[in-house]
C-alpha positions, 0 to 999 in steps of 0.5 A: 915230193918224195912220198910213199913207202921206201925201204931202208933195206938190208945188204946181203953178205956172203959167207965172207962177209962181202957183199953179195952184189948178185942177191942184193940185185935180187933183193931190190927187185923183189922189193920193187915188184911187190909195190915199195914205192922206193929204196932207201940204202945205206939208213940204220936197218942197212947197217951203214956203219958197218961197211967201209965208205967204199962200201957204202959208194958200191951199195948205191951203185948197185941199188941204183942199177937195180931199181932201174929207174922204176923207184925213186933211190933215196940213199944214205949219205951221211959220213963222220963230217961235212966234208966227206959228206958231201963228197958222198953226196956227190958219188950218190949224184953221180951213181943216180939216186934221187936224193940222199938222207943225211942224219943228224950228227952223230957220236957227239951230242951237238947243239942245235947251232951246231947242227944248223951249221953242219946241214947248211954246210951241206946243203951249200955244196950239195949236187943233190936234194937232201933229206934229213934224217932224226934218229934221237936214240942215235944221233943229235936229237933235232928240235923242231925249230931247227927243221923249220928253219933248215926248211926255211933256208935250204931249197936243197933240203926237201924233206925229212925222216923222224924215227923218234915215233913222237906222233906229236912231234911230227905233227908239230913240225908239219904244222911249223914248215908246211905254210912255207915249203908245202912240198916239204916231205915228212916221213916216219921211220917208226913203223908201229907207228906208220897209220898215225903218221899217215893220218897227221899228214905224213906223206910216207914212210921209211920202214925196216919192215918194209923189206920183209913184209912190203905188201903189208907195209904198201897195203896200209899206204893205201889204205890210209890213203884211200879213207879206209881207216879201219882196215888200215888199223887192223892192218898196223895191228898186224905189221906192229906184232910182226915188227915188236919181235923183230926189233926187239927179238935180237939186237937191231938189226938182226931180226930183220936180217933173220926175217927177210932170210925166211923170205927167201934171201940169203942174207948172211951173217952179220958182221957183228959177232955174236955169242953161243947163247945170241945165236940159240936165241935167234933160232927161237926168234926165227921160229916165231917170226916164221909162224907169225909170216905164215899166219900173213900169208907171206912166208917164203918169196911168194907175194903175199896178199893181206887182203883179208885182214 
């Protein structure tokens, strides 16, 4: 079972705009030492689009290489159709993640049938587990039928992430797969979201502040995990005024770039351009985001101990 806090972290490029393989290496390590439970490349926060498919084989390598077998690697897969899917599936094999995640199809919006069909194409071929990954804002919305009977139907299915932050959703899908697939992983992608989600019976998360702030993020896992409700509130409370800006600040998902910038890691420009009034904007963002870090305890790559909270 995949379970705790992983990271959909960013790449770092350098002023080429190639990846920076030396501080990506660098970056997963921190993000390992400072308690994720597991590395998530190639999602959403990691700009998967935005890299060639190439690209994308390299990032997992690299990450692989990195985490060095002390975390789980759970890596993006997911290509414009089944086929080149699983031939991702098969390099990520190859390279040593865990498992990969898949989202729903993308672009088009499909049908349910038609996602069923595209997942157990997948999970037919597929030399390695697989998560699904529903991001309704971005991709084929899965109902939760469809997730039950995918689980129903494919042992190499083995768990999910919801990034829709539908709380009863979520507990929907628990209730309807967990009887028959009580190993079945649900993870929440939403991070203003994350102790509700834990509290139903998610069993982690995969959160894009986790690779700013992931003493944080590891800090309400266990609290939450560990009965203590109250804290874990005060620290959501936290996460959810440091992750509102950082999404909202910029376009996704440039405040994150800028956050795990003020952590020490030179992340680079985007390679979406952006306009003379975005790059004043961001400043401001980075000013902010910076005080809200310092008033955690957690600006610069120090480890920060939310202990206090």
């Amino acid at each position: 079972m995949i379970t705790g806090i992983l990271t959909p972290h960013m790449v770092p490029l350098d002023a080429g705009g190639r990846i920076a393989e030396a501080e990506l290496e660098r970056y997963v390590s921190w993000l390992v030492e400072r308690g994720v439970h597991g590395l998530y490349p190639n999602g959403s926060t990691g700009e998967f689009l935005r890299f060639t498919a190439d690209e994308r084989r390299r990032i997992v390598e690299i990450v692989c290489r990195a985490a060095a077998g002390r975390v789980p690697v759970v890596a993006g897969a997911a290509e414009g159709t089944a086929a080149e899917t699983i031939r991702a599936c098969e390099h990520c094999h190859e390279a040593g993640a865990t498992a990969v995640a898949i989202v729903s199809p993308f672009y088009y919006k499909l049908s349910q049938e038609s996602i069923l069909a595209y997942f157990r194409e997948i999970a037919r071929h597929s030399p390695i587990d697989i998560t699904l990954y529903n991001i309704p804002m971005l991709a084929s919305p899965m109902e939760v039928a469809t997730v039950q009977r995918l689980a129903e139907e494919c042992p190499r299915i083995v768990g999910i992430k919801d990034s829709s932050g539908d709380v009863a959703w979520m507990a929907r899908a628990i209730a309807a797969v967990r009887p028959t697939r009580p190993e079945f992983s649900f993870l929440t992608g939403w991070d203003a979201a994350l102790v509700a989600m834990l509290a139903i019976g998610c069993n982690g998360g995969t959160n894009a502040s986790s690779g700013v702030v992931p003493e944080l993020t590891r800090a309400i896992y266990d609290a939450v995990r560990g009965g203590d409700l109250p804290r874990a509130n005060r620290l959501q409370a936290a996460l959810t005024g440091l992750f509102d800006p950082m999404l909202s600040g910029a376009d996704f998902p440039e405040g994150f770039r800028i956050a795990a910038g003020l952590r020490g890691f030179a992340m680079g420009p985007s390679r979406q351009p952006a306009s003379e009034g975005q790059i004043a904007s961001r400043r401001t963002l980075a000013e902010d985001l910076r005080a809200r870090l310092e008033e955690l305890g957690m600006d610069g790559d120090r480890p920060g101990q939310p202990i206090g909270i």
